[in-house]
matplotlib code that plots the C-alpha trace (Angstrom):
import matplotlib.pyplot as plt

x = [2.9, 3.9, 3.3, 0.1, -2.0, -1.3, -4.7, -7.4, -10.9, -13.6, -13.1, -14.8, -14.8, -11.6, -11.2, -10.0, -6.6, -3.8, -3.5, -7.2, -6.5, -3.1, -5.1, -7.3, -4.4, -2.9, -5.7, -5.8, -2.3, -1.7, -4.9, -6.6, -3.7, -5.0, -1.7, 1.6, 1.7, -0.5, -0.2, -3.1, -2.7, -6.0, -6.8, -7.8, -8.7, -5.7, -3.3, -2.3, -0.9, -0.3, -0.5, 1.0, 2.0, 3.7, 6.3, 6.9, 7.0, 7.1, 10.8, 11.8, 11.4, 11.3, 8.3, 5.7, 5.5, 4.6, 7.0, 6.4, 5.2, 2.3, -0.2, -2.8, -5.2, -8.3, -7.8, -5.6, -9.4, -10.1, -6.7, -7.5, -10.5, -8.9, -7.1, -10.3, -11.9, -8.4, -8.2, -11.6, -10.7, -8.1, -9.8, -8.3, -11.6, -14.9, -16.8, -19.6, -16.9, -17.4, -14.5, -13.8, -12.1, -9.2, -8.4, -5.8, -6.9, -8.7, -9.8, -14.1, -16.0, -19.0, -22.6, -25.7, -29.3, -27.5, -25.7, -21.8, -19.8, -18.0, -15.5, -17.9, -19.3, -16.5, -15.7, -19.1, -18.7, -21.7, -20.4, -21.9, -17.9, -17.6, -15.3, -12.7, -12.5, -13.3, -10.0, -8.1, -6.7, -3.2, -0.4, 0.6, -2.1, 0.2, 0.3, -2.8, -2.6, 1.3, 1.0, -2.6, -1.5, -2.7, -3.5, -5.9, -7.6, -8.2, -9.1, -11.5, -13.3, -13.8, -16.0, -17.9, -21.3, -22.9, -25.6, -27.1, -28.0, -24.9, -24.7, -27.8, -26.6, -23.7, -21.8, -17.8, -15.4, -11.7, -11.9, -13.4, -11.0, -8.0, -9.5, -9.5, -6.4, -5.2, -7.2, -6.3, -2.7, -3.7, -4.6, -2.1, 0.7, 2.3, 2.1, -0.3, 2.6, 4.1, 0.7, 0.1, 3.7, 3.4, -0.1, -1.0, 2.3, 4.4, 1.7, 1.0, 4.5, 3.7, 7.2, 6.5, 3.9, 4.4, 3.9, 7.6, 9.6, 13.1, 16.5, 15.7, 12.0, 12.0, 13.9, 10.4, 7.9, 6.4, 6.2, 3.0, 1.0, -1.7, -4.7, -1.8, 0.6, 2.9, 4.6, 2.8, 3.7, 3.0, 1.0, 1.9, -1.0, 0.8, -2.3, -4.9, -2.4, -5.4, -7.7, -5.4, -1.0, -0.1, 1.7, 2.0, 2.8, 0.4, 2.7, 1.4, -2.1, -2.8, -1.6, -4.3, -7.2, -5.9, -6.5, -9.5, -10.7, -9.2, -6.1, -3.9, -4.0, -2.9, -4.6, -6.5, -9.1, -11.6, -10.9, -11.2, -14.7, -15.9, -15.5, -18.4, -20.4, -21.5, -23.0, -25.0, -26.8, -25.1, -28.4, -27.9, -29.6, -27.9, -25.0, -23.6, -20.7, -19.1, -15.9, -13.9, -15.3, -17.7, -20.0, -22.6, -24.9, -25.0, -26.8, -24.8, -22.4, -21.2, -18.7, -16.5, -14.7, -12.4, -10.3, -8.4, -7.0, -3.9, -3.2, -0.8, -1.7, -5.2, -5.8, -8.5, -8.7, -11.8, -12.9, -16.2, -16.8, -18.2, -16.4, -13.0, -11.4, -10.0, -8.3, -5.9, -5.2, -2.8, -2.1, 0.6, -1.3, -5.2, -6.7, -10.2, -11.0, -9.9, -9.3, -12.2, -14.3, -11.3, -11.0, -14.8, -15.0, -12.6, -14.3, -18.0, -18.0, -21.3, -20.1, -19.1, -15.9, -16.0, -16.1, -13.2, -14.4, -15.0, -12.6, -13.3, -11.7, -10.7, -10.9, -8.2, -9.9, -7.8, -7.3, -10.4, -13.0, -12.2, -12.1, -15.9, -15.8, -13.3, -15.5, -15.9, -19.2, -21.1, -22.4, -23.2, -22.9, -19.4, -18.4, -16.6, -15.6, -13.4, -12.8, -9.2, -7.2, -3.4, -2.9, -5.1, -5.5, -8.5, -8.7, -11.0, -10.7, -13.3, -13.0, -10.5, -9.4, -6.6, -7.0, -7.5, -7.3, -10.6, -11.0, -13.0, -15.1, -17.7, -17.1, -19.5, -19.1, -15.7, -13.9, -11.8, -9.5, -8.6, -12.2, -15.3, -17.3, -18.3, -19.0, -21.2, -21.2, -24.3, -24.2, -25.3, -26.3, -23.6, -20.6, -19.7, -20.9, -23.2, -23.7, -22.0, -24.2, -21.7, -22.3, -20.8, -21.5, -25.4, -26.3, -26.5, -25.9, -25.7, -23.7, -24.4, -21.7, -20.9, -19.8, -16.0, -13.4, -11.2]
y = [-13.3, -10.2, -9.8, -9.9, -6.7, -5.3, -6.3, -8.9, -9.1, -12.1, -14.4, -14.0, -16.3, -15.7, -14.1, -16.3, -18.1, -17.1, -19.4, -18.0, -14.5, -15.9, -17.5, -13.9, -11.5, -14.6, -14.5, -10.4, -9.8, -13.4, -14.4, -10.9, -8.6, -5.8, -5.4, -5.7, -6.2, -6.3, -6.3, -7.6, -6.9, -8.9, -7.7, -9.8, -10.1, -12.8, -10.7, -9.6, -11.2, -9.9, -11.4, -10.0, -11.6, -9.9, -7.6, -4.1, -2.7, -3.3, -2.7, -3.7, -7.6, -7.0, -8.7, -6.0, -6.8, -5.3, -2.8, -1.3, 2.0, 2.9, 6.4, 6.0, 8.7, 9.1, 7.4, 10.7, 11.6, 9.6, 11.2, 14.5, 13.8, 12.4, 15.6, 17.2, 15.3, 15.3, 19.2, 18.8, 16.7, 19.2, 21.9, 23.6, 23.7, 22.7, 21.2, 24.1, 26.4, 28.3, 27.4, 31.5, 31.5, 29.3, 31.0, 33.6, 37.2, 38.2, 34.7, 34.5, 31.4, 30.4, 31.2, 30.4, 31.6, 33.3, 29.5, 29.6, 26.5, 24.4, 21.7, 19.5, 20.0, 19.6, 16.6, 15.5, 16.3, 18.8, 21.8, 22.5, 22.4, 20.8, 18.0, 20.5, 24.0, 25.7, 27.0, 23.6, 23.5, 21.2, 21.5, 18.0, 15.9, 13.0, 14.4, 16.9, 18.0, 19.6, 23.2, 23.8, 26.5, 27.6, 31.0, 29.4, 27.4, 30.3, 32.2, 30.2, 29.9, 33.3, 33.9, 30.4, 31.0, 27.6, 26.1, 23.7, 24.1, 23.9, 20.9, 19.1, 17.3, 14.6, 15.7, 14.3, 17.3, 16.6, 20.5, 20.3, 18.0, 19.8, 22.9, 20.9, 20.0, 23.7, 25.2, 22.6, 23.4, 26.9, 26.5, 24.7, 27.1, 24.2, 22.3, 19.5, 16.9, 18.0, 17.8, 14.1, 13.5, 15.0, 13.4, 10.6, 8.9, 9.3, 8.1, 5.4, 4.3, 4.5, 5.3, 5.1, 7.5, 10.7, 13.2, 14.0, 10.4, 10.6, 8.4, 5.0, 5.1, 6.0, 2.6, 1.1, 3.3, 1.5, 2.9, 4.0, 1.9, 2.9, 0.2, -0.8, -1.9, 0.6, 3.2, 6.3, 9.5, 9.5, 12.3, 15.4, 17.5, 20.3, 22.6, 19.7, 17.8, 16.7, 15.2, 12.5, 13.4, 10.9, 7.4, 4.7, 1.2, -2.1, -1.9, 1.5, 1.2, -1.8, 0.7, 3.1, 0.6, -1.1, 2.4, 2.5, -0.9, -0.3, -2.9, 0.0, 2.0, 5.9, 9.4, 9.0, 6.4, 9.4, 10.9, 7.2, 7.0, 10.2, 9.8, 7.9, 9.6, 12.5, 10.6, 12.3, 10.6, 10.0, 9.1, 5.5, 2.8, 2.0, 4.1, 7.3, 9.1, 10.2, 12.4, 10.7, 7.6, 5.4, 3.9, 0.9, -0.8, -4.3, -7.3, -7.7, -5.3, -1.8, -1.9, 1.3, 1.9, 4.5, 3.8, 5.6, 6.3, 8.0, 7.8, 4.8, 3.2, 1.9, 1.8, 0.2, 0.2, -0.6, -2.4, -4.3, -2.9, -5.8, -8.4, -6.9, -7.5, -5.0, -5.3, -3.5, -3.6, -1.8, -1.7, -0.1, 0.1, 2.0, -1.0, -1.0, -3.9, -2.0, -3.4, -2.6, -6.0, -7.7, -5.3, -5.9, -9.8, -10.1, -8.2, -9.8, -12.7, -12.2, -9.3, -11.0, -10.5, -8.6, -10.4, -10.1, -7.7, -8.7, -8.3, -6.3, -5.6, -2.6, -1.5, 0.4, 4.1, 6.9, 10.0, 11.8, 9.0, 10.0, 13.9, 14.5, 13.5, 15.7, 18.5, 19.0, 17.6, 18.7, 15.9, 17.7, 21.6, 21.1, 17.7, 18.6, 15.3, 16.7, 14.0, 15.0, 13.6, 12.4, 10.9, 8.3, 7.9, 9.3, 10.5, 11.3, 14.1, 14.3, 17.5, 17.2, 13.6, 12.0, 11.7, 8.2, 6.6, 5.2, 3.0, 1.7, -1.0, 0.6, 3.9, 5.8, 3.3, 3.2, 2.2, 2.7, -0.1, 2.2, 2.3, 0.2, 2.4, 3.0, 6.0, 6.5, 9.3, 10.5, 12.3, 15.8, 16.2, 18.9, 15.9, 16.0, 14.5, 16.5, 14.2, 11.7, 9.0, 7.5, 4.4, 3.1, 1.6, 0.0, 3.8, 5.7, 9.1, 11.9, 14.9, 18.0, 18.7, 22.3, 25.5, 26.4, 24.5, 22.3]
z = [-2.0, -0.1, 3.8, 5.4, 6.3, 10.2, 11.5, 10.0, 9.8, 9.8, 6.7, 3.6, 0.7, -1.4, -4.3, -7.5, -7.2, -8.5, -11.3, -12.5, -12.3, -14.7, -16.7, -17.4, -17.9, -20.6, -22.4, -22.3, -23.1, -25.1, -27.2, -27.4, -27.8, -25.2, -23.3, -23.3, -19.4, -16.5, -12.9, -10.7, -6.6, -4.3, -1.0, 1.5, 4.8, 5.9, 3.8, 0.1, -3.6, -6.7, -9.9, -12.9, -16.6, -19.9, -19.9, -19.5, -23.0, -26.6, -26.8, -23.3, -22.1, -18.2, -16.8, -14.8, -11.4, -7.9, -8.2, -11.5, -11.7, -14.2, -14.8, -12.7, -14.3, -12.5, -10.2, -9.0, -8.0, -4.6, -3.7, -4.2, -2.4, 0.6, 0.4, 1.0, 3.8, 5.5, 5.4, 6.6, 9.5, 10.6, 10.2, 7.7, 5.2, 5.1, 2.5, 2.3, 1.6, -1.4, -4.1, -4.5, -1.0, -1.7, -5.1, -6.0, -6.2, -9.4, -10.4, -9.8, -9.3, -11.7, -9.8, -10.6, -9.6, -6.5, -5.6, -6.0, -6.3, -3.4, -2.5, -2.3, -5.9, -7.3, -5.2, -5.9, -9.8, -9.5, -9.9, -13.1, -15.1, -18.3, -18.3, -19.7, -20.6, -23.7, -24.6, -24.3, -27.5, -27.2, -29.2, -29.3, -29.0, -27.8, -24.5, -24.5, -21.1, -21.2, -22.5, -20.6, -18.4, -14.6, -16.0, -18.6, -16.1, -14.2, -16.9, -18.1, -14.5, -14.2, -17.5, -17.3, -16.9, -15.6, -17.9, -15.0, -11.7, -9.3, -7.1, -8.4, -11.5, -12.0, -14.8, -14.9, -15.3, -15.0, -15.3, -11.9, -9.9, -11.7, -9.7, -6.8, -6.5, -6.7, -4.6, -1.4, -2.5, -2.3, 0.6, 1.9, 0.9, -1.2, -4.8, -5.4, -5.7, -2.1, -0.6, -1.7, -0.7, 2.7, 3.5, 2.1, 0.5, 3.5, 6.3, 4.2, 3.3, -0.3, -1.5, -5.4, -5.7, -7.3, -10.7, -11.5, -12.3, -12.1, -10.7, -10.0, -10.5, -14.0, -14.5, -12.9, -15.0, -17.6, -21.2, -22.0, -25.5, -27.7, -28.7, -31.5, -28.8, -30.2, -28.0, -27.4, -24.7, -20.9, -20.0, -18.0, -16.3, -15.1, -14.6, -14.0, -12.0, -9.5, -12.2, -13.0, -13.0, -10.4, -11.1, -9.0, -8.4, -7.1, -4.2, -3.4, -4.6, -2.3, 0.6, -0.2, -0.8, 2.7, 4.5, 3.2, 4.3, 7.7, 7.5, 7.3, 10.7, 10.0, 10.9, 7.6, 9.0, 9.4, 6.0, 4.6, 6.1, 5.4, 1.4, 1.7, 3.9, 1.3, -1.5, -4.9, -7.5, -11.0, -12.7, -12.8, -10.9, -7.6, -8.2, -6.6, -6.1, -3.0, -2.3, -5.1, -5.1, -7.4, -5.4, -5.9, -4.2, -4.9, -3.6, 0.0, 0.0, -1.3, -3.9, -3.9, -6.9, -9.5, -12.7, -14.5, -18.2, -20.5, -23.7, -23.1, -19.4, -17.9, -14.3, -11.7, -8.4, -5.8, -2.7, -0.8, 2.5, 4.0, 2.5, 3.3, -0.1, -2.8, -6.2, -8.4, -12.1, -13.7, -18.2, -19.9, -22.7, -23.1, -25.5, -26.2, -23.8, -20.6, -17.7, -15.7, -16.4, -14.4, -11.2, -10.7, -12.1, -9.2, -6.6, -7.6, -9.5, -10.8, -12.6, -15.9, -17.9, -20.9, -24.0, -26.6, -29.6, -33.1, -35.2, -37.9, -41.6, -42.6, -46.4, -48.1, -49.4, -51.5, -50.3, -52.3, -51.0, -47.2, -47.9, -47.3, -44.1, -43.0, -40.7, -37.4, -36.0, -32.9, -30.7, -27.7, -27.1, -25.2, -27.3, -31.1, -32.9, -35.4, -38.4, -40.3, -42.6, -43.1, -47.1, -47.2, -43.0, -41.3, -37.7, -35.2, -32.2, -29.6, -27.3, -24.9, -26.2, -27.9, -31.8, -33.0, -36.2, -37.8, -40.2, -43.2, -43.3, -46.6, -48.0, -45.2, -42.2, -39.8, -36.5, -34.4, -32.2, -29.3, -28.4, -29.3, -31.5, -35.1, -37.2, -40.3, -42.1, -43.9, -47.5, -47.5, -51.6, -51.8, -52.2, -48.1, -45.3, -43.6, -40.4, -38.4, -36.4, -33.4, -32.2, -28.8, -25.5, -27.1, -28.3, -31.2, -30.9, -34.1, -34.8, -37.1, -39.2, -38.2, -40.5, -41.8, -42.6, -39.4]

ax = plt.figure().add_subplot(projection="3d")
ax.plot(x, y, z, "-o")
ax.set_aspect("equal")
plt.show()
């Protein structure tokens, strides 16, 4: 138990003990293999816990716990967006303002049908950006992000042309948020990591939060693990540090989700409220998206909500407004069951766990049965799966994502174990595959093989 929250609100029924929230992350990390540690933090309104079981690495025994520090991904988003409706608050930008006037000289902003894009699209995720530019092409596909220069990004804005309407339609672009967060620097005069230090970290004592790791918090950062529990890279976003470069600890985290709930008294409280103010459709049933935030409407209360992933950490982090309570989870490994189901099981009970998957056995294939698959495959016009091979191992690439392994359960049919999905490839008549049909999330989706070799 760690101390209580400054101020309290009316009582609300509580959130799972601590010995049932245990018993979950046991099961996780024990009986289903999806971690190697996880830390769970509960908000309340008569004060805070955290919860946390396994350890903080493959090779290193220490137990996780409230203190350890873990990428945080995404959920880098609601901070760049408190960012925002800070800036707003003092002035300093508004959320009409057109994008073009906080960039450097030179560098154009997409328009469309006479409508440019603006802080709030991009805060919105309307802007009409892919998720990533075209040109993102890593070099080490262990830590995608790292050679993906400012001049690129900027590059690449300034010859987009937009292929949707501009502040209409909900389309997720990290691309988008990276932008953010530069051009709030930019207009700050200083770096994205000094402007999180200066105004959100520092008024809200969160001491552990930051994008470069070094001294005595690197002994605290967890290593990062792929679905195999083995040891993969952290992640550095240099140019698209706003999208998802910070790393934090539940410590910190339960700071930020007690500003927003109001526990937490700083100069924020206006920029807190006003992420939710501005809200935009995503498409889905009782669901929008506000500066930063998720947000859902559900039976007697709003649930607010972001998570975040890496190639080796998962992160979750939401709240109830009316009920007062918020949760954190934190994974130093990105497994295929996520960490999600538990954030919102704990903040809605009716909201069901996610059942373990089922497992599945791979069959061995030589090298000369998986070579017809290798091809790149077009799913959507900005999403390339690109299928390679390694001897007799066969990968998958999705634009802009890590490479996985996949593997064979019949000669055409696959999967993966970082993610829940399948692929089947279909025979062409000329000895290759000439389409893939993805399966994931209930849906079936295809992809045209497309010309040239990968």
């Amino acid at each position: 138990m760690i101390p209580d929250h400054p101020r309290e609100v009316a009582t609300v029924s509580p959130i799972l003990p601590d010995e049932a929230i245990r018993a979950v992350l046991a099961e996780r990390i024990d009986t289903h293999r999806q971690s190697h540690g996880i830390v769970v933090g509960v908000i309340a309104p008569h004060g805070r816990r955290v919860v946390a079981h396994g350890r903080m690495g493959r090779d290193d025994p220490r137990p996780v716990e409230t203190d350890t520090l873990f990428e945080i991904g995404s959920i880098t988003k609601p901070f760049t967006a408190l960012l925002l409706a800070d800036m707003v608050a003092r002035g300093e930008v508004a959320l009409a303002d057109p994008l073009a006037k906080y960039l450097p000289g030179g560098v154009n902003a997409p328009i469309r049908a006479g409508r440019t894009v603006t802080l709030a699209d991009l805060a919105t995720h309307t802007s009409g950006l892919p998720s990533l530019p075209d040109d993102f092409a890593p070099r080490d596909i262990g830590n995608p992000y790292a050679d993906y220069t400012l001049a690129q990004l900027y590059g690449f804005l300034s010859r987009f042309v937009p292929t949707t309407e501009i502040g209409t339609s909900f389309g997720y672009s990290n691309l988008g948020y990276g932008l953010l967060g530069q051009a709030l620097a930019h207009r700050a005069g200083t770096g994205y990591a000094g402007l999180v230090a200066a105004r959100i970290a520092a008024p809200l004592g969160m001491t552990s939060t930051m994008i470069a790791v070094s001294g005595e918090a690197a002994e605290r950062f967890a290593p990062a693990h792929g679905a195999d529990l083995a040891p993969v890279a952290h992640w550095d976003l240099p140019a698209l540090a706003g999208a998802g470069a910070l790393r934090s600890t539940a410590r910190d985290l339960m700071h930020f989700i007690e500003a927003a709930l109001g526990y937490r008294e700083s100069r924020l409280a206006e920029a807190f409220a006003a992420m939710l103010q501005l809200r935009r459709p995503t498409g889905l049933p009782g669901a929008a998206i506000g500066l930063g935030w998720m947000i859902e409407e559900i039976e007697d209360d709003t649930l607010v909500w972001h998570n975040g992933g890496t190639g080796g950490h998962r992160s979750f982090a939401g709240y109830r407004v009316k009920a007062g309570t918020g949760v954190v989870v934190l994974s130093n490994t990105s497994a295929q069951l996520g960490i999600d189901d538990i954030g919102r099981h704990l903040l809605d009970g009716r909201l069901p766990l996610t059942p373990a998957p089922k497992p599945r056995v791979a069959m061995e294939l030589a090298a000369d049965r998986l070579e017809p698959h290798v091809g790149r495959y077009r799913l959507t016009p900005e999403l390339i799966l690109t299928v390679t091979r390694e001897g007799a191992r066969l990968y998958v690439q999705a634009t802009g994502q890590p490479q996985i392994e996949i593997f064979a359960e019949s000669p055409l049919a696959f999967f993966a174990r970082e993610v829940d999905a399948q692929f089947v490839f279909e025979m062409d008549g000329t000895g290759r595959a000439g389409r893939l049909i993805l399966h994931q999330g209930g849906g079936t989706a295809p992809a045209e093989r497309l010309p040239g070799a990968v």
